[in-house]
C-alpha positions, 0 to 999 in steps of 0.5 A: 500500500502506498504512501501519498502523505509520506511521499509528500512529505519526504518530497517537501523535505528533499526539495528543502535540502537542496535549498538549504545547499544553494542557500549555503552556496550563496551565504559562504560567497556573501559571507566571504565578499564581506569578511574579504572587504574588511580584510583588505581594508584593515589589512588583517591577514588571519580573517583571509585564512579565515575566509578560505574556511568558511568557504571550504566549510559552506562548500563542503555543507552545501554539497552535502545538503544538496546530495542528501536532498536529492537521494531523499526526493529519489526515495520518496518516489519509492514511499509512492510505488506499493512494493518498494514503500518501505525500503523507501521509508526506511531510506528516507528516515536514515538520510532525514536524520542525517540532515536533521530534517523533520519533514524526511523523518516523519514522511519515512515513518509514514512510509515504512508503515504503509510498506507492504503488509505480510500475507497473512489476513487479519480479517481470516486467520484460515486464509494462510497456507503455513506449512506449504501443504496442499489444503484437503476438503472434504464433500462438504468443502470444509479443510480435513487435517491430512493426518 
């Protein structure tokens, strides 16, 4: 059984990361035309080294964020398909929690519990063949034991 609401919300969630990734492409380059400015009109040289890591540091976050993004939205298209949905879920959640992102943790939730049910119907405990034995009925078309 499918998952619309964990796809949904695992969509979100990716799409959130890979915002949050070139956002931080975007803050690391602001951040280093500022912290530069200053730099080079105070003659401090440790804020350039300092500027050098923060733009390693931006770079490195921003692919990260984007990467996991991306492999979230792939795997919330799985929470969508019936046979897949729980692999899916189970994806999302582990990268959701590598990102710390809500929406991919709760949409994975919701994915592993939609995931495929067993075989074996609640509503007919009868329904199962267990042991892989051909059921033997009698005329009246009740199950016999075999013994």
């Amino acid at each position: 059984m499918k998952s619309t609401s964990g796809f949904i919300l695992a969509l979100i969630g990716g799409i959130v990361n890979v915002l949050m990734g070139f956002l931080l492409i975007v803050f690391g380059i602001i951040l280093v035309l500022i912290i530069n400015g200053i730099s080079i009109g105070d003659k401090l040289p440790s804020m350039a080294d300092f500027s050098t890591v923060l733009v390693i540091l931006s770079f490195f976050l921003a692919v990260w964020f984007t990467v996991i993004g991306i492999l979230i939205i792939v795997f919330s298209v799985k929470i969508n398909n019936d046979v897949e949905a729980k692999k899916g879920g189970v994806l999302c959640l582990i990268f959701g929690i590598l990102t710390l992102n809500v929406l991919s943790i709760v949409g994975g939730i919701l994915g592993i519990f939609a995931g495929k049910k067993s075989n074996v119907s609640s509503e007919n405990p009868f329904s199962a063949n267990y042991n892989n034995y051909p059921i033997i009925r009698n005329q009246q078309g009740y199950p016999q034991s075999a013994v």
